[in-house]
LOLONU-122715 format. One record per residue (C-alpha): x, y, z. Coordinates in nm, 4 decimals. Layout:
<node <X; Y; Z>>
...
END
This chain:
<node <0.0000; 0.0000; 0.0000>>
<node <0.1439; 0.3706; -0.1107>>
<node <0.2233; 0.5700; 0.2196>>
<node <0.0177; 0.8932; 0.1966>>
<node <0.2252; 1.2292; 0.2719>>
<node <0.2156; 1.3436; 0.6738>>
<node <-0.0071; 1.5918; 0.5180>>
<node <-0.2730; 1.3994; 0.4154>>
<node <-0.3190; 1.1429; 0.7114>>
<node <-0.3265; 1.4747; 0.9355>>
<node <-0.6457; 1.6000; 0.7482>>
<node <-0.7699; 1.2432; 0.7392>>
<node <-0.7521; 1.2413; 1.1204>>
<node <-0.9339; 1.5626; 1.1218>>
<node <-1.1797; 1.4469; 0.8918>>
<node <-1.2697; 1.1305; 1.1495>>
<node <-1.2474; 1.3234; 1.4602>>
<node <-1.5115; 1.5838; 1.3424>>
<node <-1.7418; 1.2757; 1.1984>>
<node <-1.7169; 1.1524; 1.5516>>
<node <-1.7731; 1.4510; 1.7308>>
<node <-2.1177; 1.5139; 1.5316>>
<node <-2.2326; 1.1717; 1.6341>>
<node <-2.4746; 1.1021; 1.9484>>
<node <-2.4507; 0.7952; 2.1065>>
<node <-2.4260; 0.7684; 2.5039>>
<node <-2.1344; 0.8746; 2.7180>>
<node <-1.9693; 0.5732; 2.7171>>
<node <-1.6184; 0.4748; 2.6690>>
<node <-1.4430; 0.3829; 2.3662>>
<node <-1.1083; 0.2380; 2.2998>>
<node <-0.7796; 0.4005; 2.1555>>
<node <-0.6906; 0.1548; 1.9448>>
<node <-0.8871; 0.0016; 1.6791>>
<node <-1.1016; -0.2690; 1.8547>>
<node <-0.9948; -0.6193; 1.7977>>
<node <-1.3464; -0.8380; 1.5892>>
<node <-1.3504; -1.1471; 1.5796>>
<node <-1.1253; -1.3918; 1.3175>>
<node <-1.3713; -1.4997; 1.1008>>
<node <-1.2429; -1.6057; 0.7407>>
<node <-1.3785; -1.3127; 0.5966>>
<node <-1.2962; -1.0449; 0.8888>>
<node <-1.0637; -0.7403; 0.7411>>
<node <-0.8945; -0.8988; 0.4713>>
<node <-0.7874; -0.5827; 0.3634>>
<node <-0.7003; -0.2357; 0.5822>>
<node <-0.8014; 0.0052; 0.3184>>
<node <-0.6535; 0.3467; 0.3705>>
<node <-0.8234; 0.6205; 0.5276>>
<node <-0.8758; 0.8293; 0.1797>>
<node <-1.1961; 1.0661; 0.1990>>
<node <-1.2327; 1.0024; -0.1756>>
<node <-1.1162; 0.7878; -0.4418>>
<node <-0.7936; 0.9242; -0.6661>>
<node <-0.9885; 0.8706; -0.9773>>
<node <-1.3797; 0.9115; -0.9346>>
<node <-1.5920; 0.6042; -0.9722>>
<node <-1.7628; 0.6616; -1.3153>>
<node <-1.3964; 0.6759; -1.4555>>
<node <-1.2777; 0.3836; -1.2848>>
<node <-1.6012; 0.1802; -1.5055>>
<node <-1.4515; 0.3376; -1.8385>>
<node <-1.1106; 0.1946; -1.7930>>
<node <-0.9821; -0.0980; -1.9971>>
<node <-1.0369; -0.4634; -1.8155>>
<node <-0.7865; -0.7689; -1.7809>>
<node <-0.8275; -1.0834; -1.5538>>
<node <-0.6662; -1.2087; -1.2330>>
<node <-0.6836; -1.4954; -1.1638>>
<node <-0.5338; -1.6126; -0.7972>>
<node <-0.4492; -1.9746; -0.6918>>
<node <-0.3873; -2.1137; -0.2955>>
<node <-0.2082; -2.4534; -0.2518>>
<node <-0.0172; -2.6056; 0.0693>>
<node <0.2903; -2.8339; -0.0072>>
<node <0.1361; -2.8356; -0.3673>>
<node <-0.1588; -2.9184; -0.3117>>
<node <-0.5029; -2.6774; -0.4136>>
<node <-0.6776; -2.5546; -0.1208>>
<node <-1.0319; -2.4328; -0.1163>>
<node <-1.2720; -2.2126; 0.0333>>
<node <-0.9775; -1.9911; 0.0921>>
<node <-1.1033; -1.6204; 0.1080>>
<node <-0.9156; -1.4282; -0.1608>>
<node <-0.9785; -1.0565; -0.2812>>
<node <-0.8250; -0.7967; -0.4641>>
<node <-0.7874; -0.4176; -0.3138>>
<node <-0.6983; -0.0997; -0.5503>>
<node <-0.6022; 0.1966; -0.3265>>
<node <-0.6508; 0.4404; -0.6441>>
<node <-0.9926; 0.3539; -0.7217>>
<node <-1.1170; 0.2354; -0.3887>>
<node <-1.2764; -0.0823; -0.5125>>
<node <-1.2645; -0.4357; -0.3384>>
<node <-1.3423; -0.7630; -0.4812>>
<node <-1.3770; -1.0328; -0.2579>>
<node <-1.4444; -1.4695; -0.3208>>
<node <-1.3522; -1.7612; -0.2022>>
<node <-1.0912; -2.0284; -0.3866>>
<node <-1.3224; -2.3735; -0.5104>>
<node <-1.2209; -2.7047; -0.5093>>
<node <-0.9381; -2.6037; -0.7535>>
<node <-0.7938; -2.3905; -0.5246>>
<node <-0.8146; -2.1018; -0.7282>>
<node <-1.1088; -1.8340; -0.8470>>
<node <-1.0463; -1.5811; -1.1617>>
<node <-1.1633; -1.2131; -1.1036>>
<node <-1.3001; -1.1047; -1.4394>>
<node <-1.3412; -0.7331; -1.5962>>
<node <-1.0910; -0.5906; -1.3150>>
<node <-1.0156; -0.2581; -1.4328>>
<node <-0.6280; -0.2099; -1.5279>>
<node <-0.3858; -0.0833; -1.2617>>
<node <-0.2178; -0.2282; -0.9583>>
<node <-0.3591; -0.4271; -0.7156>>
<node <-0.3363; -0.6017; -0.3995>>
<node <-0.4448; -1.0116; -0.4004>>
<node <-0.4783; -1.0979; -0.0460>>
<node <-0.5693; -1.4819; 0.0815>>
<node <-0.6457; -1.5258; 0.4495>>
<node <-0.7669; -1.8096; 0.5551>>
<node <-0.8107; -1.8852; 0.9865>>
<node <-0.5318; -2.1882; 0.9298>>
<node <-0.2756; -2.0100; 0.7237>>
<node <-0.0383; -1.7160; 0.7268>>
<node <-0.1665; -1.4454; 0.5542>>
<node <-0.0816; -1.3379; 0.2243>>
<node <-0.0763; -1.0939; 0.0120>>
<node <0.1404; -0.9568; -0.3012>>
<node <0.1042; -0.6605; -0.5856>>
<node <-0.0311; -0.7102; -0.8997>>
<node <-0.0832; -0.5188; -1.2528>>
<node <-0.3529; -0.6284; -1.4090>>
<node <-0.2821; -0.5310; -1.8503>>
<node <-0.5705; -0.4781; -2.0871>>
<node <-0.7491; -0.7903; -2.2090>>
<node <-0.4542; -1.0321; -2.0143>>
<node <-0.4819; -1.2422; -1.7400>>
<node <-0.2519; -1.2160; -1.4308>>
<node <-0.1328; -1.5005; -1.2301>>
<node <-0.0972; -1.5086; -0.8798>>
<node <-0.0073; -1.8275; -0.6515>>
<node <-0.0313; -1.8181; -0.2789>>
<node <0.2155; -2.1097; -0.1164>>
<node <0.0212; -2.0972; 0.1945>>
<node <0.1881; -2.2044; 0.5773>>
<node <0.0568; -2.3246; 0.8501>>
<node <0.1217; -2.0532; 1.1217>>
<node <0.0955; -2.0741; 1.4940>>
<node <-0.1474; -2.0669; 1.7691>>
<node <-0.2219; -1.8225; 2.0735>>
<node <-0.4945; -1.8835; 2.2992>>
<node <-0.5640; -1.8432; 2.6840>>
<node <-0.7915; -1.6603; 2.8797>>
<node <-0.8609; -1.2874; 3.0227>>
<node <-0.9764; -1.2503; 3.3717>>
<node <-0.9904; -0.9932; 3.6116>>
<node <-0.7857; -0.9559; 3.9670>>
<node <-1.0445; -1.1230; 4.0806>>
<node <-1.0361; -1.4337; 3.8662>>
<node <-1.3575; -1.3446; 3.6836>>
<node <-1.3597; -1.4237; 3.3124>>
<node <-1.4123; -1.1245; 3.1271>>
<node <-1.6418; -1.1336; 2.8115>>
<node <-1.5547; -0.9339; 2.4332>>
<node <-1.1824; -0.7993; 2.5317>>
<node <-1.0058; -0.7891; 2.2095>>
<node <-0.7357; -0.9162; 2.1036>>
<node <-0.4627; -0.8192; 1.8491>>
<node <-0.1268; -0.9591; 1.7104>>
<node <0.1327; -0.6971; 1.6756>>
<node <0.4555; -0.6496; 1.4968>>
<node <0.7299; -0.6038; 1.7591>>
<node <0.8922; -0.3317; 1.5150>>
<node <0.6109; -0.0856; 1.4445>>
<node <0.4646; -0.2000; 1.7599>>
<node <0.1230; -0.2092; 1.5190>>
<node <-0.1089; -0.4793; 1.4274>>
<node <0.0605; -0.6935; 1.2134>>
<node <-0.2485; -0.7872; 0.9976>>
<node <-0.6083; -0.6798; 1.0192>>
<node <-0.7522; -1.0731; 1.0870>>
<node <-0.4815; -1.1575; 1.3040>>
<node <-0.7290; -1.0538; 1.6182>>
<node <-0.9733; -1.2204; 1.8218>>
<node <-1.2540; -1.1349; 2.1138>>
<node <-1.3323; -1.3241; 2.4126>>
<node <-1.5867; -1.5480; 2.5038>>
<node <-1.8212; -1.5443; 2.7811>>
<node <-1.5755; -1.7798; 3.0016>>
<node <-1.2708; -1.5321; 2.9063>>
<node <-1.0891; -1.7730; 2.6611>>
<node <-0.9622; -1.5906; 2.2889>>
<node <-0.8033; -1.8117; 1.9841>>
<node <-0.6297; -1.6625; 1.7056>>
<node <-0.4555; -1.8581; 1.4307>>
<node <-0.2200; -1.8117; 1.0691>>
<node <0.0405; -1.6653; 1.3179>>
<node <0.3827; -1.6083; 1.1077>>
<node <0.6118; -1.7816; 1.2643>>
<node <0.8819; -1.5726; 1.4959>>
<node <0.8322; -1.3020; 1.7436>>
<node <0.5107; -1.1425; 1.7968>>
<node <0.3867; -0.8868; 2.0398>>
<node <-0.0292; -0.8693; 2.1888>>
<node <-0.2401; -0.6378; 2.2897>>
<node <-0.5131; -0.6197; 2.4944>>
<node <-0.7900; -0.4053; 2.5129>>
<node <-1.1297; -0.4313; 2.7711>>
<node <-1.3784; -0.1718; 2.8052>>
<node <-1.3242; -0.0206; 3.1715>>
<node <-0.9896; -0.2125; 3.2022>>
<node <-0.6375; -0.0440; 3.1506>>
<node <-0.4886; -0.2600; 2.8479>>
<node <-0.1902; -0.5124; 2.7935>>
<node <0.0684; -0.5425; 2.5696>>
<node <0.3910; -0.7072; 2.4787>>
<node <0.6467; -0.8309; 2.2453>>
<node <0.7657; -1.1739; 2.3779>>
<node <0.6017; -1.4304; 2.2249>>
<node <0.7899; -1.6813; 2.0225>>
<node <0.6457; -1.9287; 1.7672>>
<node <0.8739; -2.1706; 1.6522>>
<node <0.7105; -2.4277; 1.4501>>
<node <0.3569; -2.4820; 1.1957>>
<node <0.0693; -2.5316; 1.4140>>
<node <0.2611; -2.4559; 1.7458>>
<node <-0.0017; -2.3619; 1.9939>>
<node <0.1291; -2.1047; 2.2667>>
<node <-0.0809; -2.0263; 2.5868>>
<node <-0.1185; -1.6530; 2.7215>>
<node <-0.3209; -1.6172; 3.0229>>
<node <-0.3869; -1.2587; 3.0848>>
<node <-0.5558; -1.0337; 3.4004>>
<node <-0.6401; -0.6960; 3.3542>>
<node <-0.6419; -0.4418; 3.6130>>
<node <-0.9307; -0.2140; 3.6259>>
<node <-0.8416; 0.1605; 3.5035>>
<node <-0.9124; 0.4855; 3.6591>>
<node <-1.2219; 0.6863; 3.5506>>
<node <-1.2187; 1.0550; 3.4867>>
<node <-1.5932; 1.1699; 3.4111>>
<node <-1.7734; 1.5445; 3.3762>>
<node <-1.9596; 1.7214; 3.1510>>
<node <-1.9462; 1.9503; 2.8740>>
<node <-2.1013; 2.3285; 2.8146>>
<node <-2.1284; 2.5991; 2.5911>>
<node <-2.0149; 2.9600; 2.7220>>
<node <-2.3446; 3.0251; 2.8464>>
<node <-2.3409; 2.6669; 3.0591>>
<node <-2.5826; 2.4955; 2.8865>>
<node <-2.4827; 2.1100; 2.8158>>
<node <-2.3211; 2.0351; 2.4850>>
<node <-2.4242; 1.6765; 2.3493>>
<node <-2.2091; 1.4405; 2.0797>>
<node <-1.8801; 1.6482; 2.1890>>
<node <-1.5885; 1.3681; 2.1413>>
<node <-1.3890; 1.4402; 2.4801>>
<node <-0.9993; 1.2492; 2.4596>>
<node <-0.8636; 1.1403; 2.7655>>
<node <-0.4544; 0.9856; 2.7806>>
<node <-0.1862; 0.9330; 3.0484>>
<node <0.0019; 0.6242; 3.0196>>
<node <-0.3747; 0.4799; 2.8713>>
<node <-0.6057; 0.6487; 2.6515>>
<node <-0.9815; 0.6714; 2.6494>>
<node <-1.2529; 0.8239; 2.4623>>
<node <-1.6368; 0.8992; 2.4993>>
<node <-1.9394; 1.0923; 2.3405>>
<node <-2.0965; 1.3364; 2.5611>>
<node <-2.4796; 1.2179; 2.5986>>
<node <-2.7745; 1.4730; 2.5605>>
<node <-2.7458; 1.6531; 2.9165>>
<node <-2.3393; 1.6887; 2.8023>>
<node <-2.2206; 1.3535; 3.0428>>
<node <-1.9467; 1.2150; 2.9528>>
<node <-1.6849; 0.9330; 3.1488>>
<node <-1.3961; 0.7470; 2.9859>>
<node <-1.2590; 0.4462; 3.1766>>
<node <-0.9291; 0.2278; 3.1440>>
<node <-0.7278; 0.5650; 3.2315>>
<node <-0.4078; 0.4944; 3.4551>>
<node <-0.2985; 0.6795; 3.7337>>
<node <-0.0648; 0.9831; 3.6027>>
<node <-0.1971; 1.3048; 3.5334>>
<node <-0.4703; 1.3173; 3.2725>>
<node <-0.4249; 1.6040; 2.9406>>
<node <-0.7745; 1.6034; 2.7433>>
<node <-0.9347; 1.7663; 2.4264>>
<node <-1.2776; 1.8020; 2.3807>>
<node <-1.4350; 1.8936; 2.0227>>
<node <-1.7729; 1.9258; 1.8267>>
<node <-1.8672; 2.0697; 1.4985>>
<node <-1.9491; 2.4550; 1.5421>>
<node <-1.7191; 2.4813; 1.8593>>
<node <-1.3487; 2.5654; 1.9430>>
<node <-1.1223; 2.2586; 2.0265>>
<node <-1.0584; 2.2774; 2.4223>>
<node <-0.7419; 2.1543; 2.5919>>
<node <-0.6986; 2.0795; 2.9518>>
<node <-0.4263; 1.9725; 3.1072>>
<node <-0.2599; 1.7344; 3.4091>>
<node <-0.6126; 1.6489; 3.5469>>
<node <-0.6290; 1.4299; 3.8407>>
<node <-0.6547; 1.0730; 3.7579>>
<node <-1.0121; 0.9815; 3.8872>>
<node <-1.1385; 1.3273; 3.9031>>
<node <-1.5175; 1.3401; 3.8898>>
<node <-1.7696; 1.6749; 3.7746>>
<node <-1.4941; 1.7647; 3.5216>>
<node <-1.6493; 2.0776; 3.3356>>
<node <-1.5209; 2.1037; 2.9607>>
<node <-1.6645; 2.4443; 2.8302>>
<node <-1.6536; 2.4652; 2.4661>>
<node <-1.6155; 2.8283; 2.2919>>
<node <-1.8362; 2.8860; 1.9899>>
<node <-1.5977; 2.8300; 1.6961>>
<node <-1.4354; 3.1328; 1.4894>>
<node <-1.3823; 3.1600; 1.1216>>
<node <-1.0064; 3.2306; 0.9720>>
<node <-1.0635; 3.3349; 0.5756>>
<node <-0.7565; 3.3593; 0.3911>>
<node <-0.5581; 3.4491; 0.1043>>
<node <-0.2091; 3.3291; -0.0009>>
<node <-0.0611; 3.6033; -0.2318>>
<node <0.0914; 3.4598; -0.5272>>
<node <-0.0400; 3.1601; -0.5315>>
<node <-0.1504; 3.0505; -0.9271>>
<node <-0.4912; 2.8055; -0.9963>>
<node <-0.4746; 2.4662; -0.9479>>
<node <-0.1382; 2.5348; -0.6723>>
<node <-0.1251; 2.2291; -0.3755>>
<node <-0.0379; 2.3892; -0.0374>>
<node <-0.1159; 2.3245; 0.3541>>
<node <-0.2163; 2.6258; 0.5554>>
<node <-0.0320; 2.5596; 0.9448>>
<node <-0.2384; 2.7359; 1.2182>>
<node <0.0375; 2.7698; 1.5256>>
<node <-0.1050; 2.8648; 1.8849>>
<node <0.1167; 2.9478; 2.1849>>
<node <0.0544; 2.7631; 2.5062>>
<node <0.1424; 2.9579; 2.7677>>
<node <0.1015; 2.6478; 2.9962>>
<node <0.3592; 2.4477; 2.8272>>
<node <0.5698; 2.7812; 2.7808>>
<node <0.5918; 2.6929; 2.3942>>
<node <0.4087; 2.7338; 2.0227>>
<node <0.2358; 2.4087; 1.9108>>
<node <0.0742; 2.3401; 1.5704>>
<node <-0.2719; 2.3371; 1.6145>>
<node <-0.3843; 2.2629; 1.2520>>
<node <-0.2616; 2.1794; 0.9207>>
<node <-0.5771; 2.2486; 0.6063>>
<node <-0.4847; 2.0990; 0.2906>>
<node <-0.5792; 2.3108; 0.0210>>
<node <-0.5657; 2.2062; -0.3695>>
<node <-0.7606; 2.3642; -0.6781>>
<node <-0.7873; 2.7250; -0.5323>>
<node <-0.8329; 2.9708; -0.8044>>
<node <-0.7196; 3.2571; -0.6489>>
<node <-0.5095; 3.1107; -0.3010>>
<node <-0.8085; 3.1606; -0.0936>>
<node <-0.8755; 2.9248; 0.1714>>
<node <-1.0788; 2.8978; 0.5329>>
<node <-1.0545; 2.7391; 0.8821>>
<node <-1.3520; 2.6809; 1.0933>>
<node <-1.3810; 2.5733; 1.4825>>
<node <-1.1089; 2.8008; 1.5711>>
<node <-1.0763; 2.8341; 1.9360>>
<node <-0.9936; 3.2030; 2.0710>>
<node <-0.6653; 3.2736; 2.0985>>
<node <-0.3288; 3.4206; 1.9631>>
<node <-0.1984; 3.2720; 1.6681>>
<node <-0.0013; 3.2239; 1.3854>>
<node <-0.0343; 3.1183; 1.0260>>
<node <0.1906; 3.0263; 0.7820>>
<node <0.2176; 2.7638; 0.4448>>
<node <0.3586; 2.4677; 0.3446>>
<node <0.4162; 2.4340; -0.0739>>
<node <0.6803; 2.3233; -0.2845>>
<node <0.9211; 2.5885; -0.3676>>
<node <0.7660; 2.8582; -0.1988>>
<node <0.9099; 3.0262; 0.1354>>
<node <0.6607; 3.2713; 0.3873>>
<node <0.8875; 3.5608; 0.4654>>
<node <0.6583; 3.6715; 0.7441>>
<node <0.3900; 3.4473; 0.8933>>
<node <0.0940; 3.6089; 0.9603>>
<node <0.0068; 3.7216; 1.3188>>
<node <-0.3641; 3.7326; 1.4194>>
<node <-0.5853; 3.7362; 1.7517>>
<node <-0.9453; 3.5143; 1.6884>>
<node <-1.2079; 3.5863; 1.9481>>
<node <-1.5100; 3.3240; 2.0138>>
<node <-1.7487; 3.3400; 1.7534>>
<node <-1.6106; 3.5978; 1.4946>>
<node <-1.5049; 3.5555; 1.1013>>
<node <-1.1370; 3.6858; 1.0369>>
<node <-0.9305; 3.7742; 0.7768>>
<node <-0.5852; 3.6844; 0.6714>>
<node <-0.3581; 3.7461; 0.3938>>
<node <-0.0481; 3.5469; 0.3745>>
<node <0.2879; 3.6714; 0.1241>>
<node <0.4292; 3.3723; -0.0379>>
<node <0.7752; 3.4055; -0.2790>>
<node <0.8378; 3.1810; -0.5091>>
END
């Protein structure tokens, strides 16, 4: 998969936090990390990126030429079916997904020309996956020598020796310290007890994560051999809970505000409709926090008690920054930075990065801007900002800006 720019995955962060803020489900917690499912055959078999839209727009994507793929699973040379098999293109933002037949193999017909990511992953195996280029009117070949990979299992209980129910369970690469594939996860049953198999063999690292529990992880399990089953028992401790509410300026309660909790854990939740919110699995260091909704300024607060209770996050109504970059020419790609100083942490912090592209004239704007002193400046090839622009944003109001960019 192509890595997309720092610039990109900022705005695409942006884009997801502000999705979640407008949403309005109870104030209950929700994990950091991307909760484990279950490993069904069919579970995740690919991680598409997080892309708002497709490179090339759909109705261009069904004009392109065609070709075939066909893909083919075996062990020790021999076919193996019902093997879930797909093909991902990050360009177009199309999936295709079957399942091998008694051939071991399935052909993907009228697959639009480009490259392409086969996959297999099948609950037994190590999964696979290679890139392809799939030609006009040709058929590419793809042949997945699948291995038998190992076996974790055990079971999660609390101090108390009570199973706990739904804590997921990842596999992680002990280098990234990420998961190392999307199916290689698992939740817990009723009784505590987790399986996941189609390990690679090596070292592997686990995480654990429990609603209302602080997590697990580590990076010492060793699997030596196809099929090797390794046993990980696992008690959680339960985690701190910091809970409050959140307002507008005038004190009235603010509901679907995404409030973001993190010490040595991180938690989440959704203020509910009289602005409740409480985020469990914290630790016991001090606690920093944002809290954000459409319409409103982002509010930071800082080293919080661990456990504090009636927590009141007031949000500002959000300002408007409207901008201009001065010799900037149609169809220009830049980022607009938006720096704030923190006089709590003594030092300037970048509070936003807008990527703008197709601008006819360099214009550009920033919504739920907190008040506050700050600083804007650009980011474009081959173009330096002699002077950023200085400006003071008050709750509520619509500012102007004009930055001076030199080519």
């Amino acid at each position: 998969m192509k890595r997309l720019p720092l610039i990109f995955l900022i705005a695409a962060i942006a884009v997801i936090i502000a999705a979640a803020a407008l949403r309005r489900p109870p104030a209950t917690q929700t994990p950091s990390h991307p909760t484990p499912t279950t490993n069904t055959p069919s579970a995740d078999l690919f991680h598409p990126p997080h892309h708002d839209h497709p490179a090339i727009p759909p109705d261009q994507v069904k004009k392109l030429p065609t070709g075939r793929v066909t893909i083919t699973t075996t062990e020790a040379g021999k076919p193996v079916a019902e093997v879930p098999i797909g093909l991902w293109n990050e360009e177009y933002h199309v999936g295709l997904r079957e399942k091998t037949d008694i051939t071991g193999g399935h052909t993907f017909e009228k697959v639009p020309i480009g490259t392409w990511t086969a996959a297999a992953k099948h609950p037994r195996y190590v999964p696979a996956q290679q890139q392809v280029t799939v030609s006009e009117g040709q058929t590419t070949q793809v042949v997945f020598l699948l291995s038998v990979g190992g076996r974790l299992t055990g079971t999660i209980t609390d101090e108390s020796g009570r199973p706990i129910a739904n804590a997921g369970v990842s596999i992680l690469d002990v280098t990234s310290k990420k998961e190392m594939h999307p199916s290689l996860k698992a939740r817990s049953d009723p009784q505590g007890a987790y399986l996941i198999e189609g390990i690679p063999l090596g070292t592997a690292g686990l995480l654990v994560l429990a609603s209302r529990y602080r997590p697990i992880d580590r990076y010492d399990l060793a699997f030596r051999a196809e099929g090797e089953t390794v046993r990980v028992d696992i008690t959680l401790r339960a985690g701190t809970v910091l809970s409050g509410r959140v307002v507008d300026e005038s004190g009235a309660p603010v509901a679907g505000a995404l409030v973001n909790a993190t010490n040595e854990h991180t938690g989440m939740s959704n203020s509910d409709a009289e602005g409740r919110f409480a985020i469990y699995g914290l630790g016991d260091n001090p606690v920093n926090l944002f809290a954000t909704k459409k319409g409103y300024g982002t509010l930071f607060a800082r080293g919080l008690a661990a456990g504090s209770t009636n927590v009141e996050l007031r949000l500002p109504k959000g300002a408007i920054i409207i901008g201009r970059v001065t010799g900037a020419k149609p169809g220009d790609f830049f980022s607009v930075l938006l720096y704030r100083y923190e006089e709590d942490l003594g030092r300037e912090l970048l509070i936003r990065t807008v990527p703008v592209r197709n601008s006819a004239d360099g214009s550009f704007m920033i919504d739920d801007v907190s008040p506050g002193h700050y600083w804007i400046s650009i980011d474009a090839a081959g173009v330096t900002v002699p002077v950023r622009a200085e400006i003071v944003v008050h709750s509520g109001e619509t500012v102007s800006v004009t930055i001076e960019a030199r080519r």
